[in-house]
C-alpha positions as CSV (number, residue, x, y, z in Angstrom):
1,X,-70.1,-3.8,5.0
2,X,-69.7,-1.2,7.5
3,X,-72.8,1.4,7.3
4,X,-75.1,-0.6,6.2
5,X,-78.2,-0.6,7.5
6,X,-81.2,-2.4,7.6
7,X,-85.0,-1.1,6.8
8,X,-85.8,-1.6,9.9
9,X,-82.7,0.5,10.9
10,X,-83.6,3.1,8.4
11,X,-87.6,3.4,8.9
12,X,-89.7,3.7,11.6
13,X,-92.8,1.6,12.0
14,X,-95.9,3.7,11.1
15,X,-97.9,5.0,13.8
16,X,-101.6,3.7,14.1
17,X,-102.8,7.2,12.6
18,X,-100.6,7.3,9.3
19,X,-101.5,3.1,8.8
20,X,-105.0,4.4,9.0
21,X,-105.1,7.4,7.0
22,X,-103.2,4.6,4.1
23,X,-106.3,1.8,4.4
24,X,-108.9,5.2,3.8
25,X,-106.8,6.6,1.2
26,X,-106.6,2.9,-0.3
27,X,-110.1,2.1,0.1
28,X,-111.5,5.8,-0.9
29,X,-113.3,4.8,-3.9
30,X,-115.1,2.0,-2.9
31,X,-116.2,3.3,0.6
32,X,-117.6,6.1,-2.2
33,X,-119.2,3.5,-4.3
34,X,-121.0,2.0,-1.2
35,X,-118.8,-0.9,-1.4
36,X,-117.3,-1.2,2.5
37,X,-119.2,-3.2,4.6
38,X,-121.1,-1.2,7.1
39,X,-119.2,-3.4,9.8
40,X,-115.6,-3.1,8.5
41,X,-113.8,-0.6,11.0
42,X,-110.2,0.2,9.2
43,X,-109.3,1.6,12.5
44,X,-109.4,-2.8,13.9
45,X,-107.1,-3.4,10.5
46,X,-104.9,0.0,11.2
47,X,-104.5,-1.7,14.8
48,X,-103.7,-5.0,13.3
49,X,-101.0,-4.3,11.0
50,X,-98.8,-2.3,13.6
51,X,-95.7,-3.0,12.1
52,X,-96.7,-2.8,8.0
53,X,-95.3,-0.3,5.8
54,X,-97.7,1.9,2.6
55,X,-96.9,-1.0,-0.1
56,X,-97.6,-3.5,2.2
57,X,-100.5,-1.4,3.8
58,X,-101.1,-0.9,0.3
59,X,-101.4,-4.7,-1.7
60,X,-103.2,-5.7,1.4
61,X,-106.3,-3.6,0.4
62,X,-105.8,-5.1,-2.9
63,X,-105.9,-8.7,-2.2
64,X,-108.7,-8.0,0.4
65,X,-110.5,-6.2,-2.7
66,X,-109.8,-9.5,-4.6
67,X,-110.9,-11.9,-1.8
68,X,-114.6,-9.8,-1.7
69,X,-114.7,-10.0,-5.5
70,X,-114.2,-13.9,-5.5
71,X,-116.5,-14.0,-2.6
72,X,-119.2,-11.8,-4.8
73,X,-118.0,-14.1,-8.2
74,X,-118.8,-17.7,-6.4
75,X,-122.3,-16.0,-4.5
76,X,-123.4,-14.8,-8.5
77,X,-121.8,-18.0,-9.8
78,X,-119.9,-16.5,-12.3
79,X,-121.1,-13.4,-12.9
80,X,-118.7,-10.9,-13.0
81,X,-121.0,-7.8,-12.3
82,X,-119.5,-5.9,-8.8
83,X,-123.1,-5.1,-7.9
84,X,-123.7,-5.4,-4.6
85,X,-119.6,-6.4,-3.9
86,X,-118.5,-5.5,-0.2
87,X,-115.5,-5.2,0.8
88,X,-115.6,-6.8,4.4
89,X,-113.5,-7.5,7.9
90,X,-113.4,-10.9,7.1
91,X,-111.3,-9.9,3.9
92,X,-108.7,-8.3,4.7
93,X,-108.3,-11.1,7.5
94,X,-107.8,-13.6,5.0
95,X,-105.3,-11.1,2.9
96,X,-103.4,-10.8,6.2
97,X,-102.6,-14.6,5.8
98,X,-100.5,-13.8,2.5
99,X,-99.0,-10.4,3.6
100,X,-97.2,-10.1,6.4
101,X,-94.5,-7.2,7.2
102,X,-91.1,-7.6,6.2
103,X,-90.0,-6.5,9.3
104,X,-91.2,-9.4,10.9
105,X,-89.6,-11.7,7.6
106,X,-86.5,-10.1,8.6
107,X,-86.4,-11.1,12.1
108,X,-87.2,-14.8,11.6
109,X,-84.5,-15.0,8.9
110,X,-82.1,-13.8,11.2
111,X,-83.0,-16.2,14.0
112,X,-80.7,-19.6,14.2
Protein backbone atom coordinates (compact mmCIF):
# COMPACT_ATOMS: atom_id res chain seq x y z
CA UNK A 1 0.00 0.00 0.00
CA UNK A 2 2.01 2.90 -1.01
CA UNK A 3 1.97 5.65 1.98
CA UNK A 4 1.66 3.65 4.54
CA UNK A 5 3.47 4.00 7.29
CA UNK A 6 4.35 2.41 10.34
CA UNK A 7 4.13 3.81 14.15
CA UNK A 8 7.31 3.72 14.41
CA UNK A 9 7.45 5.72 11.01
CA UNK A 10 4.84 8.12 12.34
CA UNK A 11 6.06 8.67 16.16
CA UNK A 12 9.07 9.47 17.62
CA UNK A 13 10.26 7.64 20.75
CA UNK A 14 9.68 9.72 23.82
CA UNK A 15 12.56 11.47 25.21
CA UNK A 16 13.68 10.44 28.87
CA UNK A 17 11.99 13.82 30.14
CA UNK A 18 8.34 13.38 28.67
CA UNK A 19 8.60 9.24 29.80
CA UNK A 20 9.20 10.76 33.15
CA UNK A 21 6.91 13.53 33.49
CA UNK A 22 4.12 10.21 32.29
CA UNK A 23 5.32 7.71 35.36
CA UNK A 24 4.76 11.16 37.94
CA UNK A 25 1.72 12.07 36.29
CA UNK A 26 0.67 8.23 36.50
CA UNK A 27 1.83 7.72 39.91
CA UNK A 28 0.63 11.36 41.33
CA UNK A 29 -1.86 10.13 43.69
CA UNK A 30 -0.19 7.57 45.39
CA UNK A 31 3.33 9.39 45.80
CA UNK A 32 0.42 11.86 47.58
CA UNK A 33 -1.01 9.17 49.63
CA UNK A 34 2.62 8.16 50.85
CA UNK A 35 2.40 5.13 48.81
CA UNK A 36 5.95 5.16 46.69
CA UNK A 37 8.61 3.56 48.19
CA UNK A 38 11.13 5.94 49.45
CA UNK A 39 13.71 3.96 47.24
CA UNK A 40 11.69 3.92 43.91
CA UNK A 41 13.52 6.58 41.56
CA UNK A 42 10.99 6.99 38.37
CA UNK A 43 13.85 8.64 36.79
CA UNK A 44 15.74 4.48 36.77
CA UNK A 45 12.07 3.35 35.24
CA UNK A 46 11.98 6.62 32.78
CA UNK A 47 15.58 5.40 31.78
CA UNK A 48 14.42 1.87 31.34
CA UNK A 49 11.63 2.09 29.16
CA UNK A 50 13.48 4.26 26.39
CA UNK A 51 11.54 3.27 23.66
CA UNK A 52 7.69 2.98 25.43
CA UNK A 53 4.92 5.08 24.42
CA UNK A 54 1.96 7.04 27.26
CA UNK A 55 -0.39 3.83 27.12
CA UNK A 56 2.24 1.66 27.45
CA UNK A 57 4.09 4.06 29.96
CA UNK A 58 0.72 4.25 31.14
CA UNK A 59 -0.61 0.20 31.96
CA UNK A 60 2.87 -0.28 33.23
CA UNK A 61 2.19 1.85 36.37
CA UNK A 62 -0.94 -0.06 36.55
CA UNK A 63 0.23 -3.51 36.70
CA UNK A 64 3.13 -2.35 38.90
CA UNK A 65 0.30 -0.81 41.19
CA UNK A 66 -1.31 -4.37 40.95
CA UNK A 67 1.99 -6.35 41.59
CA UNK A 68 2.45 -4.02 45.10
CA UNK A 69 -1.24 -4.66 45.94
CA UNK A 70 -0.81 -8.60 45.59
CA UNK A 71 2.49 -8.19 47.33
CA UNK A 72 0.53 -6.08 50.35
CA UNK A 73 -2.72 -8.83 49.92
CA UNK A 74 -0.37 -12.13 50.44
CA UNK A 75 1.93 -10.07 53.46
CA UNK A 76 -1.88 -9.28 55.29
CA UNK A 77 -3.09 -12.66 54.01
CA UNK A 78 -6.04 -11.66 52.59
CA UNK A 79 -6.77 -8.56 53.77
CA UNK A 80 -7.64 -6.19 51.33
CA UNK A 81 -6.90 -2.95 53.36
CA UNK A 82 -4.08 -0.67 51.13
CA UNK A 83 -2.65 0.41 54.46
CA UNK A 84 0.74 0.59 54.47
CA UNK A 85 0.82 -0.63 50.36
CA UNK A 86 4.11 0.64 48.51
CA UNK A 87 4.50 0.86 45.31
CA UNK A 88 8.15 -0.22 44.87
CA UNK A 89 11.28 -0.62 42.09
CA UNK A 90 10.93 -4.09 42.30
CA UNK A 91 7.32 -3.69 40.81
CA UNK A 92 7.41 -2.13 38.11
CA UNK A 93 10.40 -4.53 37.22
CA UNK A 94 8.24 -7.34 37.32
CA UNK A 95 5.40 -5.33 35.13
CA UNK A 96 8.23 -4.73 32.71
CA UNK A 97 8.13 -8.63 32.13
CA UNK A 98 4.42 -8.35 30.64
CA UNK A 99 4.85 -4.89 28.83
CA UNK A 100 7.19 -4.39 26.50
CA UNK A 101 7.07 -1.63 23.65
CA UNK A 102 5.51 -2.28 20.45
CA UNK A 103 8.15 -0.92 18.73
CA UNK A 104 10.30 -3.58 19.80
CA UNK A 105 7.08 -6.33 18.88
CA UNK A 106 7.30 -4.75 15.64
CA UNK A 107 10.87 -5.32 14.88
CA UNK A 108 10.94 -9.05 15.91
CA UNK A 109 7.86 -9.78 13.74
CA UNK A 110 9.53 -8.42 10.95
CA UNK A 111 12.71 -10.43 11.41
CA UNK A 112 12.89 -13.87 9.16
Amino acid sequence: MAGARSKADVTSPLRYDERLRILEAATEKMRKEGALDSNLNLGVIASRTVNYDRPELELLVRLAQGNALSTQLLRKRGDPTTEGLKLTIGDFTSAMVDVKPASENESSSSSP
